[in-house]
Wavefront OBJ file of the C-alpha trace (Angstrom):
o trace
v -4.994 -5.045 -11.162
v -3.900 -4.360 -14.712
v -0.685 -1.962 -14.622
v -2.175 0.835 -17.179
v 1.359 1.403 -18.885
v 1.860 -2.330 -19.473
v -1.540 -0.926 -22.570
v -1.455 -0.829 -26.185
v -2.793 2.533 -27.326
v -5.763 0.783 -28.834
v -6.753 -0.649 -25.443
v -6.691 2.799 -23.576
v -8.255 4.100 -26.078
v -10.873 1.291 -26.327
v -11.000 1.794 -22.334
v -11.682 5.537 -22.647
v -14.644 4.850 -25.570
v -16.074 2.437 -22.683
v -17.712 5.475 -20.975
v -19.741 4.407 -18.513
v -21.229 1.459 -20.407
v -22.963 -1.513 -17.938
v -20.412 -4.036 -16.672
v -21.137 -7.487 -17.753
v -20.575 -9.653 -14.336
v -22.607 -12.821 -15.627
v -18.839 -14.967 -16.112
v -17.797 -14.212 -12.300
v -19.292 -16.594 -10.055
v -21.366 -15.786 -7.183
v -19.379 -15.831 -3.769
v -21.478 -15.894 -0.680
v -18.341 -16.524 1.667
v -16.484 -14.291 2.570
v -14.809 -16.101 5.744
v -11.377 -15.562 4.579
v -11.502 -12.458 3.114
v -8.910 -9.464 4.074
v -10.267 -6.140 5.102
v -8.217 -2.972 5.247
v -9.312 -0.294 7.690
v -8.732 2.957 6.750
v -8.031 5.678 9.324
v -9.306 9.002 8.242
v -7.766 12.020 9.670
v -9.805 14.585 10.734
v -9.478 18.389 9.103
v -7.361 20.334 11.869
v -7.961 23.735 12.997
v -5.536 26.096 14.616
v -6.429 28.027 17.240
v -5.532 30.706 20.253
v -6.807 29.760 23.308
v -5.826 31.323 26.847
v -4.925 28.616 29.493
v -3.427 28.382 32.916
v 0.538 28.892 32.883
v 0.957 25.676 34.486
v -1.639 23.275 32.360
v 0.472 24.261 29.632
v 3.895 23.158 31.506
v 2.136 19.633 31.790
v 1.278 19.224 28.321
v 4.594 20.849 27.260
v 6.230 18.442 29.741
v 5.476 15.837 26.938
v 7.881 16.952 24.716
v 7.725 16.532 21.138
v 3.866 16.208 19.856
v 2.733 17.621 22.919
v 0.041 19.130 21.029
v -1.061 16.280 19.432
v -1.259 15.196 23.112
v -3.413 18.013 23.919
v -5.630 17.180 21.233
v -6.237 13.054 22.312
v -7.053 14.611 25.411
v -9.526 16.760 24.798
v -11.140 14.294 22.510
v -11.266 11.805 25.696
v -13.094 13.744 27.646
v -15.416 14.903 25.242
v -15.940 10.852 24.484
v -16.192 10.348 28.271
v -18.811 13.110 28.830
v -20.554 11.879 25.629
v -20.598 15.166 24.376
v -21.533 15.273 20.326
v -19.135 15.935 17.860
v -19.405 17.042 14.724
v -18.555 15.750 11.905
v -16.853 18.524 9.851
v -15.304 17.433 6.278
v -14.695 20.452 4.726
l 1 2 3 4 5 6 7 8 9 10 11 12 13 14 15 16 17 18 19 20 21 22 23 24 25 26 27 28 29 30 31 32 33 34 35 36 37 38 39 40 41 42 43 44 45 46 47 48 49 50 51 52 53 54 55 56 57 58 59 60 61 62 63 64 65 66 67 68 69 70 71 72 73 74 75 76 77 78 79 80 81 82 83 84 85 86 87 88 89 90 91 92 93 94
């Protein structure tokens, strides 16, 4: 990928007057393997939430027992028994 500062001022420029003009892909040739191509997963976080909730004195010792990111614990549990039970989840971007 082109660097953008590495431009002339005529080339952005030319860029920007591009608008959203068709792409001419008729000089790339067709690939139709893709055997050794790399693939980068992304891992998307999901939105967090805070919240109050009232538990037993000593469920919260345990999961305070694991120190540091305890409630990050908390959370990968939760979300393993909700995947064991199959219970739905939604899927909440915003």
């Amino acid at each position: 990928m082109t660097n953008l500062s590495n431009l002339t001022q005529e080339q952005i420029d030319e860029l920007k007057n591009l608008g959203n003009a068709p792409v001419d892909y008729s000089d790339i040739p067709k690939t139709t393997d893709f055997s050794k191509a790399k693939f980068k997963y992304y891992k998307i976080e999901p939105i967090k939430q805070t919240v109050t909730m009232r538990l037993d004195a000593d469920l919260v010792a345990v999961l305070k027992s694991f120190g540091k990111g305890y409630q990050s614990k908390t959370n990968e549990i939760l979300r393993s028994v909700v995947m064991e039970h199959k219970m739905p989840v939604l899927n909440i971007t915003d």
